[in-house]
N, C-alpha and C positions, 0 to 999 in steps of 0.2 A: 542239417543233421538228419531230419527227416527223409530226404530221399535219398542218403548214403545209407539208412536204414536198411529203407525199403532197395537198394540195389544190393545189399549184400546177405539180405532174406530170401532174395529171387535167385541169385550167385546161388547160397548156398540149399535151395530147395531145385534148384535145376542139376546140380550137383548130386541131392538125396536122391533124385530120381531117375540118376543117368542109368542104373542098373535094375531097375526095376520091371516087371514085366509085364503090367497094367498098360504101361505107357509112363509119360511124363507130362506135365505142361508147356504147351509152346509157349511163344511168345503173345498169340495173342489170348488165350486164357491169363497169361499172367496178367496184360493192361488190361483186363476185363476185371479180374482180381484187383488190381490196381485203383480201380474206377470205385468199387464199390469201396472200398477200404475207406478212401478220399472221404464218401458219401456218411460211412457209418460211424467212425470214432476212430480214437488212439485205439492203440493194442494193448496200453493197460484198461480201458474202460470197462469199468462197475460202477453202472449211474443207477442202477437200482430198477433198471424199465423191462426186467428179466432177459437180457442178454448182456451178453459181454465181450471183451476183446477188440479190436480192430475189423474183424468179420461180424461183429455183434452174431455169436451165437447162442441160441437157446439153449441150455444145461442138457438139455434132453437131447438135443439133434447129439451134441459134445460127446454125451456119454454112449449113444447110439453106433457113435464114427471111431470109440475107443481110444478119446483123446487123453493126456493125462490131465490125473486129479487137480484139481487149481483151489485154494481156502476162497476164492473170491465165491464160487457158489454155494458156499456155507453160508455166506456175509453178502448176500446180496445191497448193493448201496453202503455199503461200509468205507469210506474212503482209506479206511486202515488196510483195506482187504483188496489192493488190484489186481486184474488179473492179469497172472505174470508168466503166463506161458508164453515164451517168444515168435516172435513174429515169424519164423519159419514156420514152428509148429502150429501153427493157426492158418499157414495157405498149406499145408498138407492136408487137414484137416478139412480145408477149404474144398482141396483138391476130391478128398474121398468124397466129398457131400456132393459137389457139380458132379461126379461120375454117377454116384447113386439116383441120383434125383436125373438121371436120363442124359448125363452131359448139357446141363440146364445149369441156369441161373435162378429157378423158380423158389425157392429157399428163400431167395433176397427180396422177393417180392416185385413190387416198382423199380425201385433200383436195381436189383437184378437185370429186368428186363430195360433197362434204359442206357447199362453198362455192358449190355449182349449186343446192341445195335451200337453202341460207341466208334468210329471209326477205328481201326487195330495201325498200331501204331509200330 
């Protein structure tokens, strides 16, 4: 279930960006994306460690990159509260942050950088 998910997140975020004039993400930013996702949590996670989502972002990068509003950053740790912005909109988001931050993974920290060297698949 999991990786029909994540292949019809990638389907349809390769899809939102086929007209786009930034660019889009290849394929291997998305296994990069891929990697980290694996590393950080579900795409509903609100454990309460002040990030959230499957990208685990911080509310501040979120609201930075003009993601939508999601009740889970109201309710940080709230199991009532996940966050439930779908997994496309979470590697767009993704996408805006690795442009900004230099075409980098530096955002994700370790994991970032240990899912920049991953072999691309």
């Amino acid at each position: 279930m999991r990786s029909l998910l994540i292949g019809a997140a990638i389907s349809l975020l390769l899809a939102g960006y086929a007209a786009a004039s930034a660019g889009r993400p290849g394929a291997a930013w998305l296994a990069q994306a891929q990697c980290i996702h694996r590393h950080e949590g579900p795409w509903t996670a609100n454990t309460g460690n002040g990030y959230f989502g499957g990208m685990q972002f911080a509310a501040a990068t979120w609201a930075a990159m003009k993601g939508p509003k999601d009740p889970a950053f109201a309710h940080p740790g709230d199991p009532a509260f996940p966050f439930s912005v779908p997994p496309v909109q979470q590697l767009q988001v993704a996408w805006l942050v690795w442009l900004h931050d230099g075409r980098t993974w530096r955002s994700w920290g370790a994991v970032g950088a240990a899912c920049a060297r991953a072999p691309k698949h």
